[in-house]
C-alpha positions as CSV (number, residue, x, y, z in Angstrom):
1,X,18.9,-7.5,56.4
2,X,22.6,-8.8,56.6
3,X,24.4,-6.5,58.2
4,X,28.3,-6.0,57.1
5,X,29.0,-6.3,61.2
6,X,26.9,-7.4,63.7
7,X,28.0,-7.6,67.8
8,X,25.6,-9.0,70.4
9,X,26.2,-8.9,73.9
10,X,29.9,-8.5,73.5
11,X,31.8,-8.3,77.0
12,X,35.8,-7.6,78.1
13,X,37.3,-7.7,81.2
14,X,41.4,-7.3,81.4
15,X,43.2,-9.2,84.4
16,X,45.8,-7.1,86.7
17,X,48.1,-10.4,87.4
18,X,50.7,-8.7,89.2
19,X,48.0,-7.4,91.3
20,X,46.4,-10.0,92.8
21,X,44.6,-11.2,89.6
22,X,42.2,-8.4,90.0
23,X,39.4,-8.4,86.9
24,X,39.1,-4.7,85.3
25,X,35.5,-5.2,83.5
26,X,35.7,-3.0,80.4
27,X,33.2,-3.3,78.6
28,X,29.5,-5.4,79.3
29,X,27.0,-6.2,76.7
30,X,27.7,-4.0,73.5
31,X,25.4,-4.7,70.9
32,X,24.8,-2.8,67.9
33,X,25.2,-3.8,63.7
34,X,26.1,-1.8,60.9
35,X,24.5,-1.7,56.9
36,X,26.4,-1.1,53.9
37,X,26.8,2.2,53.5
38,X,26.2,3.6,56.9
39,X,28.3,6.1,58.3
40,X,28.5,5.3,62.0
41,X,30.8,6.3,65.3
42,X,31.7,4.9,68.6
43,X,31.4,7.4,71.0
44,X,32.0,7.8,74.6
45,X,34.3,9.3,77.7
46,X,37.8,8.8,77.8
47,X,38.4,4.9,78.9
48,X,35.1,3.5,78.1
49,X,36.1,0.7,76.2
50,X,35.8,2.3,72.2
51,X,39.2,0.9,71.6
52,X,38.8,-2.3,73.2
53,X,35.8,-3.0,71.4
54,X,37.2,-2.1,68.2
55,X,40.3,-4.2,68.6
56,X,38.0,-7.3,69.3
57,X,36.2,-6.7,66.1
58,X,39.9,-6.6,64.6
59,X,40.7,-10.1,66.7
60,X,43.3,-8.5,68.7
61,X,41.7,-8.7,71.7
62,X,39.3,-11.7,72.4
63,X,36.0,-11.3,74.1
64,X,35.2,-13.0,77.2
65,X,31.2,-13.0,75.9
66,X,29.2,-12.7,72.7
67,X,29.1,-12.7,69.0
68,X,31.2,-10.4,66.7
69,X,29.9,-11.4,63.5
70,X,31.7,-9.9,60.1
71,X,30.4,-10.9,56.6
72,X,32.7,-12.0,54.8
73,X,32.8,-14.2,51.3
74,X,28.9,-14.6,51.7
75,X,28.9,-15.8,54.9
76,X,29.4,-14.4,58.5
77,X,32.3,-14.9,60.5
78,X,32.4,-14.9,64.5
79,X,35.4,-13.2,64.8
80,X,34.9,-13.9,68.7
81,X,35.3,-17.6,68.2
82,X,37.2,-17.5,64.5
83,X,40.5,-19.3,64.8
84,X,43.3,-17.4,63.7
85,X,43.9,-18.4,60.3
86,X,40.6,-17.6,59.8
87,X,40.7,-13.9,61.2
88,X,44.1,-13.4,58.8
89,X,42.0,-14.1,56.0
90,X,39.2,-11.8,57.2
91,X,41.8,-9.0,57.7
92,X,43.4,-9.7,54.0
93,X,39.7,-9.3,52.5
94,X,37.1,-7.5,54.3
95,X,38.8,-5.6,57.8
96,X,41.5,-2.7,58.2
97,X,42.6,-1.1,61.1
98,X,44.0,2.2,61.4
99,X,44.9,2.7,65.3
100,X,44.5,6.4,66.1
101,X,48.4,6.6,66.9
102,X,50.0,6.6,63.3
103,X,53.3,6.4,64.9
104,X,53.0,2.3,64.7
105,X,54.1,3.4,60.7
106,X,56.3,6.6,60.7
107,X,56.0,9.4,58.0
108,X,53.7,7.1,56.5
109,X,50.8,8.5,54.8
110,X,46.7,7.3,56.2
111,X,45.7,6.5,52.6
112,X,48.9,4.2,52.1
113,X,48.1,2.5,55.7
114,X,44.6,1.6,54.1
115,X,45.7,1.0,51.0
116,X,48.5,-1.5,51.6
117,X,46.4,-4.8,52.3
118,X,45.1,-4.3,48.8
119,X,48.8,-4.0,47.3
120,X,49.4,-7.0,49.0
121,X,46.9,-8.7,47.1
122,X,48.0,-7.9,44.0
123,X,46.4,-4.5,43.3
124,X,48.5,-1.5,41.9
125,X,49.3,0.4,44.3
126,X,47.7,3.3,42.5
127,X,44.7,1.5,42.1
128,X,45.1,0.1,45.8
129,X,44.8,4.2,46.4
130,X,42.3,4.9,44.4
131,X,40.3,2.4,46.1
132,X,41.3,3.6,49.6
133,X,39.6,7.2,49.5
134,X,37.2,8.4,52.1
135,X,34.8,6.4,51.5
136,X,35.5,3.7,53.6
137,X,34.5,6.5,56.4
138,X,31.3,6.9,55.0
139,X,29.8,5.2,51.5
140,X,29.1,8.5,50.5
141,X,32.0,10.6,50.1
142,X,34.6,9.9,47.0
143,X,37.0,13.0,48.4
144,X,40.5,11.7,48.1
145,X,42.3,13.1,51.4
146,X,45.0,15.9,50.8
147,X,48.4,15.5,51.6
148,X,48.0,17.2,54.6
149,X,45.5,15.2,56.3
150,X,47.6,12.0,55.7
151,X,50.4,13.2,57.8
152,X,51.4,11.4,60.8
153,X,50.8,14.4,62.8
154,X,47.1,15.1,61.3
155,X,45.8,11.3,63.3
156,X,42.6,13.1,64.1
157,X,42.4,14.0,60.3
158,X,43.3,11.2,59.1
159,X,40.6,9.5,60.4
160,X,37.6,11.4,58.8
161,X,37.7,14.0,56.2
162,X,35.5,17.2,56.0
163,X,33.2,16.1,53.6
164,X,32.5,13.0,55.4
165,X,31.8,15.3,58.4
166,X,29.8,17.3,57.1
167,X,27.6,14.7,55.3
168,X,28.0,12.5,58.5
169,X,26.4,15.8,60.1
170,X,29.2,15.8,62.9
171,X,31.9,18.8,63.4
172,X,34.8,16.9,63.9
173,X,35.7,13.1,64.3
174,X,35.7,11.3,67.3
175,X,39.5,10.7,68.5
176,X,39.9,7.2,68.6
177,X,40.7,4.1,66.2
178,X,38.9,3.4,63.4
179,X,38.5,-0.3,62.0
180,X,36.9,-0.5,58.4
181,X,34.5,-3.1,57.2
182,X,35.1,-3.2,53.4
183,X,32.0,-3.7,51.4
């Protein structure tokens, strides 16, 4: 198969400068890929790197180690070594990112957040909603979130409806941010 993302041996480490250039290692060796379709979670303690890892797939952070592979326009990108032109077009296309702190776009709803890089390219932005349901939690679920769970104050919400829980089989979403891989 050809996974939609792929990572293999991926490793971070932040420096402290203003602390003797001490080396924090985040994370070491995360490796796992996901189908189309799958419904998936990164889970783990408080500080064990889920967000890092998920901003490298974004290309906000780089990785000191190993291969973050998106497929994108038939072929796969390695967002670890993409220049950044060419993660701009991957995040136009194929990747979102919804950090789990909606603040970064006030009293803006979750399903306008997703939808806006596809108004951007030219889609209605009725359509651009349409297209942004819940299924890019899951593949499975076409429930259009209420109003209520696109509130800025409803993060934890936002990130997962109910229906994708419960087909997901979890009882609530994991707290933290959520990149999508667009099929």
């Amino acid at each position: 198969m050809n996974p939609l993302l792929e990572l293999t041996g991926v490793c971070k480490s932040f420096t402290m400068h203003l602390q003797d250039s001490i080396r924090l290692p985040v994370v070491a060796g995360v490796a796992f890929a996901v189908e189309a379709g799958e419904c998936v979670a990164l889970a783990g303690p408080s500080g064990a790197g889920k967000s890092s890892v998920l901003k490298m797939i974004f290309g906000n952070y780089r990785c000191d180690a190993g291969e973050i592979l998106v497929r994108h326009d038939g072929e796969r990108i390695d967002v670890a070594r993409a220049d950044p032109r060419a993660i701009l077009k991957l995040r136009q296309t194929t990747i979102g990112y919804v950090s789990q702190f909606l603040r970064a776009v006030p009293r803006v709803a979750a399903l306008d957040v997703v939808a806006e890089p596809l108004v951007a390219a030219g889609v209605a932005r009725e359509d651009a909603r349409g297209d942004s349901t819940c299924r890019s939690a899951c593949g499975r679920c076409r429930r259009r979130p209420s109003r209520a769970e696109n509130s800025s104050g409803s993060t934890s919400r936002a990130a997962s409806c109910p229906t994708c829980r419960s087909c997901c089989s979890t009882s609530r979403p994991p707290r933290s941010t959520q990149t999508i891989v667009r099929s």
